[in-house]
Structures are given as C-alpha cells and as structure tokens.
BAFI-3210 file (N, C-alpha, C; in Angstrom, 3 decimals, decimal comma, padded with zeros to 6 digits):
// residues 224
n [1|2|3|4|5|6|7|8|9|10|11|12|13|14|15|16|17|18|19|20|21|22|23|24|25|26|27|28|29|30|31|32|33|34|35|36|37|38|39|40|41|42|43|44|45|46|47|48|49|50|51|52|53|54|55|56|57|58|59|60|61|62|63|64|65|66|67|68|69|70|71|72|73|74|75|76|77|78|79|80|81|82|83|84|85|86|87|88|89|90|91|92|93|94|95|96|97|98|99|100|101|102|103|104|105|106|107|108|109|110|111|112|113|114|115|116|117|118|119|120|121|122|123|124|125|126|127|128|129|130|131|132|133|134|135|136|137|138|139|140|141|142|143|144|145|146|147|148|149|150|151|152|153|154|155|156|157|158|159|160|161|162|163|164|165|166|167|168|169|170|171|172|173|174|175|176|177|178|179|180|181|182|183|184|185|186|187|188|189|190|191|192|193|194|195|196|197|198|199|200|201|202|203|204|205|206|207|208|209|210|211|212|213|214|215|216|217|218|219|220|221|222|223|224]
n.u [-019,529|-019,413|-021,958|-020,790|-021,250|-022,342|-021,145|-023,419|-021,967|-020,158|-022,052|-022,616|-020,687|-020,282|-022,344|-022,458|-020,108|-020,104|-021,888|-020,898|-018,379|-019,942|-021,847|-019,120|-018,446|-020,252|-020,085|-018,060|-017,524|-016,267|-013,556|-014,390|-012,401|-011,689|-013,785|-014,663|-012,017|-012,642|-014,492|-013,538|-011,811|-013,750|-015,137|-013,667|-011,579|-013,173|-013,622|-011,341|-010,691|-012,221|-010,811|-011,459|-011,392|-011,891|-011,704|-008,623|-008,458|-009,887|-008,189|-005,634|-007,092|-007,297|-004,510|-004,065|-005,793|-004,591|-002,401|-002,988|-004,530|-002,009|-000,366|-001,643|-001,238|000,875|002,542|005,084|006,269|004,306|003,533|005,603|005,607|003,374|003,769|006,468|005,606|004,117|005,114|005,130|002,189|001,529|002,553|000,947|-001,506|-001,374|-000,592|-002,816|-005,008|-003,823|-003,758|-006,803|-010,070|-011,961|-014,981|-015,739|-014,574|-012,448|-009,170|-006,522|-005,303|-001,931|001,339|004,349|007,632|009,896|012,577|011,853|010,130|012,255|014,432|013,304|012,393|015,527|015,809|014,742|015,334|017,839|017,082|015,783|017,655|018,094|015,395|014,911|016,645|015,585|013,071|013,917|015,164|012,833|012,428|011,283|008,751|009,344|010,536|011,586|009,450|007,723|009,359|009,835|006,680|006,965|008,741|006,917|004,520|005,827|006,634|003,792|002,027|003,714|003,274|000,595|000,605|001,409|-000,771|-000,569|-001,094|000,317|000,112|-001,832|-000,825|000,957|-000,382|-001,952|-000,552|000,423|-001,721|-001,811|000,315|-000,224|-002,573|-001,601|000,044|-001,773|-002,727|-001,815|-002,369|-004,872|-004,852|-003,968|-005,864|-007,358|-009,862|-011,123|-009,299|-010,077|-011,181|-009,990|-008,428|-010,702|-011,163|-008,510|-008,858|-011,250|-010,378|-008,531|-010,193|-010,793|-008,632|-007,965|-010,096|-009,696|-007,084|-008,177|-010,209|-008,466|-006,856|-008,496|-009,771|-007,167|-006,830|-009,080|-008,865|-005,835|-007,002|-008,948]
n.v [003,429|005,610|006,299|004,901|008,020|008,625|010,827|012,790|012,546|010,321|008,654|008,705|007,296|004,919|003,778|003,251|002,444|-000,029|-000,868|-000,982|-002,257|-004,904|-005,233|-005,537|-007,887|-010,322|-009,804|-010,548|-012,788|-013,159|-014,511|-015,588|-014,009|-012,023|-010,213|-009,803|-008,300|-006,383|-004,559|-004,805|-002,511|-000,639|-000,243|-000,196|002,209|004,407|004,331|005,116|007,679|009,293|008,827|006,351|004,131|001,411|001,059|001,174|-001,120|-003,322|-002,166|-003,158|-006,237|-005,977|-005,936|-008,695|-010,006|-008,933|-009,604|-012,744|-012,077|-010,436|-012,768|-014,351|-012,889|-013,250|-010,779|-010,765|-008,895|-006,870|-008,583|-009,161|-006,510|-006,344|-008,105|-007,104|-004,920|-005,685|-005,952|-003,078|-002,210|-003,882|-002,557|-000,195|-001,146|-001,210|001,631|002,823|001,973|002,252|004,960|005,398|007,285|006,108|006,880|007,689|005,982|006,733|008,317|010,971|013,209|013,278|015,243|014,667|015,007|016,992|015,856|013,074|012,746|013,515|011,330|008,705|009,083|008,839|006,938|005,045|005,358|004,654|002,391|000,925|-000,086|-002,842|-003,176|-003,565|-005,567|-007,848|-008,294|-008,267|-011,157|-012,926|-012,349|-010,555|-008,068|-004,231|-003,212|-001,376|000,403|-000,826|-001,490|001,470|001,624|-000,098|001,268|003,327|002,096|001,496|003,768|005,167|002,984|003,451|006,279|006,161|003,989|006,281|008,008|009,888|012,824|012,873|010,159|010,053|011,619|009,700|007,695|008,356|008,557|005,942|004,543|005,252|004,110|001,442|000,915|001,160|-000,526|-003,450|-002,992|-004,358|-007,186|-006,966|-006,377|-008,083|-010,044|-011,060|-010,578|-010,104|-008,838|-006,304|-005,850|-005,621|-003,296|-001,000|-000,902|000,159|002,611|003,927|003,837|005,926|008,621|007,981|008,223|010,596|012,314|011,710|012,868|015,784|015,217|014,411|017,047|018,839|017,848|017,358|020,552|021,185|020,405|021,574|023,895|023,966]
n.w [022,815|020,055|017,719|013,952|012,124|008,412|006,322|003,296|001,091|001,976|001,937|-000,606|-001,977|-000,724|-001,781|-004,526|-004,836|-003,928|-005,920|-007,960|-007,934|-007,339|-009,561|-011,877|-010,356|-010,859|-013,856|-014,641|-013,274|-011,451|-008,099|-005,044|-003,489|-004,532|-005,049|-001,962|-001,674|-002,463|-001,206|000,620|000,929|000,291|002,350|004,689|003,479|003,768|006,070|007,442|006,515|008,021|010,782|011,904|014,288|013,533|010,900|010,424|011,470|008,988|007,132|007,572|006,679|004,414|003,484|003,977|001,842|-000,397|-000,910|-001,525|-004,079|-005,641|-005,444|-007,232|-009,485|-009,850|-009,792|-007,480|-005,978|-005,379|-003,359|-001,661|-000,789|000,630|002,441|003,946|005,402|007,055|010,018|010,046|010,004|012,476|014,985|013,767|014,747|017,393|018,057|017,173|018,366|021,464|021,078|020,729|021,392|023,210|023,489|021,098|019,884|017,994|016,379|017,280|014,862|014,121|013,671|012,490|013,213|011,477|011,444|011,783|009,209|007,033|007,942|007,435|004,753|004,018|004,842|002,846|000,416|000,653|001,239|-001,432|-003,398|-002,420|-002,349|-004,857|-005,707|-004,123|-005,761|-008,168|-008,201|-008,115|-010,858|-012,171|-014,364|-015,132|-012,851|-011,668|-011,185|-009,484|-007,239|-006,347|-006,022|-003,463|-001,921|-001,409|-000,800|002,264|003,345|003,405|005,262|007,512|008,310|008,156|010,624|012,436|012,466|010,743|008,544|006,284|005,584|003,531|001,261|000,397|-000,173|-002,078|-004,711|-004,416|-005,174|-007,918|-008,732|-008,352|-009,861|-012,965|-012,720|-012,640|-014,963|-017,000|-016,652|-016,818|-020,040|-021,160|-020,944|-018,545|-017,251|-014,659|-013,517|-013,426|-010,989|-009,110|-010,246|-010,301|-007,412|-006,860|-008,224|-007,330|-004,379|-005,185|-004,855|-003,277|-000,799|-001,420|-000,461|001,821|002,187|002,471|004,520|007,055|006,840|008,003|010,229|011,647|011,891|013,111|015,235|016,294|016,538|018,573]
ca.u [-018,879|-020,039|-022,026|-020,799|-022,725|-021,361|-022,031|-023,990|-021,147|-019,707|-022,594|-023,071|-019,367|-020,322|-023,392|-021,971|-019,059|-020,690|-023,194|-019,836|-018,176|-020,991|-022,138|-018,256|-018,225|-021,349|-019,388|-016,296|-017,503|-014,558|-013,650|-015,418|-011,786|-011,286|-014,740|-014,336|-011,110|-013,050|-015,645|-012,900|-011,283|-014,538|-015,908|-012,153|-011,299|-014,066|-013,862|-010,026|-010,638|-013,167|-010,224|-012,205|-010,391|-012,275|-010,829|-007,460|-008,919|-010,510|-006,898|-004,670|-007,863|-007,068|-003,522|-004,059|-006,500|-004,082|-001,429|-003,334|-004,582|-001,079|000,509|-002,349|-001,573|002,229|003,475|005,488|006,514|003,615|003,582|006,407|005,343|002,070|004,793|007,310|004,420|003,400|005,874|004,559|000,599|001,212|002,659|-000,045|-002,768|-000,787|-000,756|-003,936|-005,991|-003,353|-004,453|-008,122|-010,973|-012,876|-016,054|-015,913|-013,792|-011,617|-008,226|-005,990|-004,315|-000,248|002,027|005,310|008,795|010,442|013,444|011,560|010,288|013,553|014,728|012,089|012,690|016,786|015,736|013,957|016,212|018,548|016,560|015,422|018,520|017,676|014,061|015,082|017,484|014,459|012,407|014,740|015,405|011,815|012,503|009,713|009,000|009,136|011,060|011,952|008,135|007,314|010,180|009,147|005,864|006,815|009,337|005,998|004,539|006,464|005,833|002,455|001,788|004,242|002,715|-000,742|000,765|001,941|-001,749|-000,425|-001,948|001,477|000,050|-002,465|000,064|001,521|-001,039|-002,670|001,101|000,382|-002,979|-001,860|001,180|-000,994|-003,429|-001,023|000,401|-002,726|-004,069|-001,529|-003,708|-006,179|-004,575|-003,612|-007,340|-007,456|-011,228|-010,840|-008,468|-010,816|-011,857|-008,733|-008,592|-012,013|-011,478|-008,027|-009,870|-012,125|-009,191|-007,778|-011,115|-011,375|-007,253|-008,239|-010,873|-008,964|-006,218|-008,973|-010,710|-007,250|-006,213|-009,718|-009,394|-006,237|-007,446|-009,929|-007,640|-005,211|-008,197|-009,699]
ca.v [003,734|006,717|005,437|005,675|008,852|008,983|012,532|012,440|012,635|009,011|007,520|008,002|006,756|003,441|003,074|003,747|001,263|-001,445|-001,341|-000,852|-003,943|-006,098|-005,686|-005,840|-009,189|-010,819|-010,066|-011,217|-014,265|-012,942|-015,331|-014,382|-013,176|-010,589|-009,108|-009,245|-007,094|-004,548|-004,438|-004,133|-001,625|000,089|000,139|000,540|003,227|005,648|004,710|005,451|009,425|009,401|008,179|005,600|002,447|000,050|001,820|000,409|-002,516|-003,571|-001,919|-004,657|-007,355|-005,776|-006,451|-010,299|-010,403|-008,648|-011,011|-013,539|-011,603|-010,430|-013,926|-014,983|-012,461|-013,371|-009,894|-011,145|-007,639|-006,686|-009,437|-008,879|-005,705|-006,831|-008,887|-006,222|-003,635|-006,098|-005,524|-001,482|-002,647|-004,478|-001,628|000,660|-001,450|-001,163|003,147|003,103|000,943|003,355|006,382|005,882|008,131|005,116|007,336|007,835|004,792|008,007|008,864|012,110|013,069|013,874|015,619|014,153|016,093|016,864|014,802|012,069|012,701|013,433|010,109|007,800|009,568|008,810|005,151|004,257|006,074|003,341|000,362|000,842|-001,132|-004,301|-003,670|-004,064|-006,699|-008,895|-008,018|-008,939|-012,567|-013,204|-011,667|-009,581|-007,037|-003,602|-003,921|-000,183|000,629|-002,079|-000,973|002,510|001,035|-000,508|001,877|004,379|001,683|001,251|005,160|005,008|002,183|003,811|007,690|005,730|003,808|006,967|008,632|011,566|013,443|012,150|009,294|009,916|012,040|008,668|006,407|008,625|008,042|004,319|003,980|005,636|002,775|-000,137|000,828|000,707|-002,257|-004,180|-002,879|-005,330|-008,600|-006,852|-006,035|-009,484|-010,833|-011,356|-009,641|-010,051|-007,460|-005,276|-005,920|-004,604|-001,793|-000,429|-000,525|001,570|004,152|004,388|004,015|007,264|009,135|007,948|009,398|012,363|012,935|011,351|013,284|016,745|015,176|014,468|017,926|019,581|017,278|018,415|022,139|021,433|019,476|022,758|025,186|023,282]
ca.w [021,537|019,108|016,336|012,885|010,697|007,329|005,285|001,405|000,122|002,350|001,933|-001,943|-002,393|-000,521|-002,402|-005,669|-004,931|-003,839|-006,808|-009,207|-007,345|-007,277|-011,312|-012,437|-009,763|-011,296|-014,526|-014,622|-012,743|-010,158|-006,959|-003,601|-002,478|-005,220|-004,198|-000,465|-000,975|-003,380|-000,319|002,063|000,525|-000,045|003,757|005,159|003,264|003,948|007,733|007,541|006,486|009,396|011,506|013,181|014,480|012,438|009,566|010,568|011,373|007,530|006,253|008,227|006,282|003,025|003,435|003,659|001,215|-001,434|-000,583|-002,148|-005,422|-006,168|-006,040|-008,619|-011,317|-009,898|-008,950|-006,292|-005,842|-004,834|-002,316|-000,843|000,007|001,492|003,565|004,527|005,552|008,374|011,257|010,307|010,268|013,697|015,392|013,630|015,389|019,020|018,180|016,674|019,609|022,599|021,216|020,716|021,946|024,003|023,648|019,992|018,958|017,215|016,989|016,712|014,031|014,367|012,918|012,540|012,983|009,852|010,815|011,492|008,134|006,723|008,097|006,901|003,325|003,663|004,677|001,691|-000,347|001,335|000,993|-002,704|-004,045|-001,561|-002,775|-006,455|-005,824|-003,773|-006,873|-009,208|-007,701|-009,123|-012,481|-012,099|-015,094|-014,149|-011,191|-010,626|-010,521|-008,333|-006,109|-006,124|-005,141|-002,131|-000,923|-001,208|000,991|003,452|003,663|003,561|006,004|008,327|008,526|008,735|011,867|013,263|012,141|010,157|007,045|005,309|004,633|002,142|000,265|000,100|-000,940|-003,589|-005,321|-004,680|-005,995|-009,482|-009,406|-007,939|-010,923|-013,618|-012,261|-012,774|-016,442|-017,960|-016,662|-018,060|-021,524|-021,267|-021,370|-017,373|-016,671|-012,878|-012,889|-013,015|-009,510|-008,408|-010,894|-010,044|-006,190|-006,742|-008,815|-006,138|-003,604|-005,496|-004,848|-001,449|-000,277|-002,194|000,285|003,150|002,790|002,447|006,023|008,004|007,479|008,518|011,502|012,445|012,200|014,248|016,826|016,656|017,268|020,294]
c.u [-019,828|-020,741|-021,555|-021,657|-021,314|-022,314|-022,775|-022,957|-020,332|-020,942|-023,425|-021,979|-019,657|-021,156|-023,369|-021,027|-019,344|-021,494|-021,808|-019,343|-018,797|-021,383|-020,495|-017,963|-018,871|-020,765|-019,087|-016,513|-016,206|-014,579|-014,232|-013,848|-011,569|-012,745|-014,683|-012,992|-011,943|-014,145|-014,660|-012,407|-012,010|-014,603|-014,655|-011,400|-011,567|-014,095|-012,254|-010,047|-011,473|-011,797|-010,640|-011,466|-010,688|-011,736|-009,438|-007,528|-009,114|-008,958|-006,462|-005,591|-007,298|-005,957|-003,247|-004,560|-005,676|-002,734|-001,728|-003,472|-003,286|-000,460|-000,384|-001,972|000,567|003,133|004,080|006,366|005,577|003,244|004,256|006,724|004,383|002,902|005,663|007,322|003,418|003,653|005,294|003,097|000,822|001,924|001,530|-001,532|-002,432|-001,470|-001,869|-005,154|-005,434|-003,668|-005,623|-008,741|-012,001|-014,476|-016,200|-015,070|-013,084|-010,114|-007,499|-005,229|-002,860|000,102|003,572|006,655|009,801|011,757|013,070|010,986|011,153|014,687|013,868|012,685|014,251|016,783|014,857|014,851|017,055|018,927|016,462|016,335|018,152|016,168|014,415|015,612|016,542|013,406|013,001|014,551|014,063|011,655|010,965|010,216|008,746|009,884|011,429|010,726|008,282|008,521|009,954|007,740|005,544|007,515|008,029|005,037|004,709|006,401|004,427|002,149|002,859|003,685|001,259|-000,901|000,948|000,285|-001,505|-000,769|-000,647|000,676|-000,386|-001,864|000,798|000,846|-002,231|-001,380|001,024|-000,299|-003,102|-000,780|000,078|-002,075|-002,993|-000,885|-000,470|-003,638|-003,097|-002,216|-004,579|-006,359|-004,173|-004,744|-007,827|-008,545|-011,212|-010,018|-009,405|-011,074|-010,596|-008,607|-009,219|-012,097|-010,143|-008,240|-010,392|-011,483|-009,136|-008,757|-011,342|-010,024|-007,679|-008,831|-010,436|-007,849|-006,735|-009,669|-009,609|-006,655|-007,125|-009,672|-008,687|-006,132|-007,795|-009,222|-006,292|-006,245|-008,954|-008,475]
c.v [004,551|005,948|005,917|006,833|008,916|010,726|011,901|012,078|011,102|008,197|007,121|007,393|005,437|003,012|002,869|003,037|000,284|-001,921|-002,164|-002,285|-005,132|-006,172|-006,459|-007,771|-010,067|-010,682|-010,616|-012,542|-014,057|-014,049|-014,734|-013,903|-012,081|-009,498|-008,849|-008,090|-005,872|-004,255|-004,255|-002,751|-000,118|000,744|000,352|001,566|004,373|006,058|005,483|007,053|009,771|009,346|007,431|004,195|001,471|-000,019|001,227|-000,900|-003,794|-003,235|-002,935|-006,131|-007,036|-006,258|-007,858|-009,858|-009,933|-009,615|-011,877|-012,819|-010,951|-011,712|-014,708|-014,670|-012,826|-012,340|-010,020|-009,574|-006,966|-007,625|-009,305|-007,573|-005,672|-007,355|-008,317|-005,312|-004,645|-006,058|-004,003|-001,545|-003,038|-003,289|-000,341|000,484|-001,369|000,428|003,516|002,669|001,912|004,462|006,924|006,829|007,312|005,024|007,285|006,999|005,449|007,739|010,320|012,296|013,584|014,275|015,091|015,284|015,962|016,203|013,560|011,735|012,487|011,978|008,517|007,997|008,412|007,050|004,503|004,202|004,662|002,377|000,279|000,020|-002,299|-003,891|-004,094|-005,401|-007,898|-008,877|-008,980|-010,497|-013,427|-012,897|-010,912|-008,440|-005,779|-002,997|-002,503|000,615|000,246|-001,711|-000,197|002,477|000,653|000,176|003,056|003,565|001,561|002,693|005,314|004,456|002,923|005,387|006,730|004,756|005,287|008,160|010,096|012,116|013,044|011,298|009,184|010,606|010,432|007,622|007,319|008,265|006,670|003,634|004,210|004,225|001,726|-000,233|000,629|-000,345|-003,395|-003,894|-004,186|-006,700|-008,008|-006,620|-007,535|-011,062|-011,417|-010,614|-009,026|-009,096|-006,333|-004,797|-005,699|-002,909|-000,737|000,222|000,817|002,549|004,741|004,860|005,742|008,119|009,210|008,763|010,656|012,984|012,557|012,270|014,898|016,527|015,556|016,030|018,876|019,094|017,964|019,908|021,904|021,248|021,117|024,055|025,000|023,099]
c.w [020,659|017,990|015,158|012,177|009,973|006,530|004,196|001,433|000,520|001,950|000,541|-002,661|-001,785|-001,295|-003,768|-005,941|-004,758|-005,249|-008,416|-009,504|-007,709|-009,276|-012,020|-011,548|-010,885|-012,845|-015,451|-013,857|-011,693|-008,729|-006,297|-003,308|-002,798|-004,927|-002,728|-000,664|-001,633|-002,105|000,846|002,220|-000,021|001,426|004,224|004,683|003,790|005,463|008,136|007,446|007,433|010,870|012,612|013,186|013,909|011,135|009,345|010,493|009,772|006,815|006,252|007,014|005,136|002,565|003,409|002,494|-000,149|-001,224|-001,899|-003,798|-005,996|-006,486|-007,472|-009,622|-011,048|-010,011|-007,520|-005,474|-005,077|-003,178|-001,390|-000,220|000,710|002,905|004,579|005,488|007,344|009,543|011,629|011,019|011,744|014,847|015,405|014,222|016,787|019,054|017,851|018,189|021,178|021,907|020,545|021,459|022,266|023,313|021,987|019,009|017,613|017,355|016,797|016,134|014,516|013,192|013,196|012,641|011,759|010,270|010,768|010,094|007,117|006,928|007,328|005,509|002,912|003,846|003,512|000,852|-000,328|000,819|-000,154|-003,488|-003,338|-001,926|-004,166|-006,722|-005,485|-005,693|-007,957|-008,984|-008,290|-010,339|-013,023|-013,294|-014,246|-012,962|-010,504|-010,709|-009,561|-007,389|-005,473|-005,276|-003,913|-000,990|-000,440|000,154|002,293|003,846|004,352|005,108|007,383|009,127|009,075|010,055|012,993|013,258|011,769|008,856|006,035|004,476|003,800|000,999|-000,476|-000,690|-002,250|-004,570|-005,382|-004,961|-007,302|-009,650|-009,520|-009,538|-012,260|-013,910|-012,877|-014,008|-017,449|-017,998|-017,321|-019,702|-021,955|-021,284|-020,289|-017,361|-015,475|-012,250|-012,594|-011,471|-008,404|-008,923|-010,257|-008,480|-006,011|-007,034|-007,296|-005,231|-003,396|-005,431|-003,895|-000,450|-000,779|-000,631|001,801|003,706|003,253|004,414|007,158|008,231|008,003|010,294|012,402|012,660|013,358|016,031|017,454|017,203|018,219|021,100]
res [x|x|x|x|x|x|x|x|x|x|x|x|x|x|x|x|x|x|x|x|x|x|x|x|x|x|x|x|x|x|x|x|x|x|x|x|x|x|x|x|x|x|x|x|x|x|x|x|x|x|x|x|x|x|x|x|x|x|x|x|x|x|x|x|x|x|x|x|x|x|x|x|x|x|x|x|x|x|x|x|x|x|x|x|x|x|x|x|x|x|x|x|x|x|x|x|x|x|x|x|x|x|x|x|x|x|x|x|x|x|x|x|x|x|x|x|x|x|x|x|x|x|x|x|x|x|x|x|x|x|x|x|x|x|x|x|x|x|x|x|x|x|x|x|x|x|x|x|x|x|x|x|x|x|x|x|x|x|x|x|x|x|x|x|x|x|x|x|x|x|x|x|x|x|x|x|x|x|x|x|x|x|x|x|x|x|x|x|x|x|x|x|x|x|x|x|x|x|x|x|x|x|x|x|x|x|x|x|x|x|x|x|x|x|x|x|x|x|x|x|x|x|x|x]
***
C-alpha cells in the first residue's frame, strides 16, 4: 500500500485544524464525542480530496458520530438524514473498496451520465414532500431548510458512492446549510456548538479544495 504524502498546503490545513479543534475543545469543556467528530472530519476530509479509501472510511465514522450530536441539540432532521444516507454509505464502501488501486489504496474518479444525473435530481425533487412531512412529525423548526438539507444529502452521499466530482458541488451547498443550522445553539448560549461550526467552516475549505483536486484527477485520468 502507497504511503500517504500530503502537500503544504494538506498538511498546514491539518495542523491548523487540529490546533483550532483542540483550543475551542479545551474551551468549551466539549464531550470527547464532539471532538472526535471535529478530528474526524478533519483527517477524513483531506484524505477524501486525495481519493484515498481511508477517506471513505473516517466519512462512514463521521456519520455515526453526527447521529449522536444532532439528537443532542435535537435536530432530528438532521438525524434522520444521518439515517437515510446509510443504505447510500454502505454501498459507497462496496464501490469504493471494488474499485480501489490495491497498490496505492486509490480510487478513480467517474463521471456520471447526465441522465443518471437527471434522474437522481427528479428523485429528490420527488422525495422532498415525504422529507418535509418526516420532518414535520417532529415539529422541527425550519423544516424546508432541513429538508433541502437532506435531499442535498442524499445527493452528496450518493455521487461520493459513485466517486464523482458531483459530489463536492454537493456538499459545499451542505456545509453552508449544516453551518447555519447550528449557529442557533450557539445564539442560544450552547458553546459546544462551536465544535461543529468550526469543523464545517473548515469542511467548506476542505470541498472547496476537494472539489479543485477531483477535477485535476480526472484530467489527469482522461490524459493517461
């Protein structure tokens, strides 16, 4: 197996997040689970625009681990897209693990066909009333964010099973909601939010450059 190298530029974004993480932890007095996800979400990010299988790996962890910190602040909205997104995730670790690169524990990026695009789109489109309506049933504020939210999920998590530069179109869109989402605990005198906040910032810094790698990648993959 290849060893990881990260560039400057990866390896002053880990060092720079961890430090961020760790002071706002120390704090806020935050639980250990709300820092393990800002640390998952740190080191699984960065490996994810690399497209290295561990990258997937740490995603799938993140996805528990936000589970839990949504039902705390009681966006069950959020939850239930953590929930929804797991039939996609467990598929995305089958396509992710069959079309590694053994030697370089890699994979290659795809491009998807615009109807399968086009389809995906018309199924959200779809679902978005049965997401509102689940939503609703908790009297969740909000509710056609937080819908929006998860139908962008279920996007997301689906292009990033299928490993296509989609997805980070998708999840920079879901790291400006997810961040929203989470300034009201904090306007609300919750600290700990932060430690969600802080890692989507970052998040939205890290797709930026994920979605900038994936399509250099795929150059390269078309010119070889």
């Amino acid at each position: 197996m290849k060893k990881i190298e990260f560039t400057p530029f990866e390896k002053a974004y880990i060092i720079i997040g961890l430090i961020i993480n760790t002071d706002i932890a120390i704090a806020t007095r935050a639980q250990l689970i709300s820092t393990l996800y800002a640390y998952c979400c740190l080191l699984g990010g960065i490996m994810l625009t690399k497209a290295r299988v561990e990258g997937y790996l740490l995603q799938c962890g993140m996805a528990v681990f936000y589970v839990f910190l949504a039902w705390q602040q009681r966006y069950y909205g959020e939850v239930v897209n953590a929930l929804l997104v797991i039939p996609v995730t467990a598929y995305g670790l089958y396509n992710w693990l069959k079309s590694r690169n053994s030697a370089a524990n890699t994979v290659d990026i795809v491009e998807p066909t615009k109807k399968e695009v086009i389809l995906l789109i018309i199924s959200q489109l779809l679902l978005f009333p049965l997401y509102y309506y689940l939503l609703s049933l908790f009297e969740n504020e909000l509710l056609f964010v937080q819908s929006l939210s998860l139908a962008l999920s279920m996007m997301a998590f689906y292009f990033c099973a299928r490993i296509s530069v989609l997805t980070y179109y998708c999840f920079i869109s879901k790291d400006i909601i997810s961040t929203v989402l989470w300034i009201f605990p904090l306007l609300a005198g919750d600290a700990s939010a932060w430690l969600v906040i802080v890692p989507n910032l970052l998040f939205l810094v890290n797709d930026i450059y994920g979605l900038y790698n994936w399509k250099r990648l795929l150059k390269n993959q078309n010119a070889g």
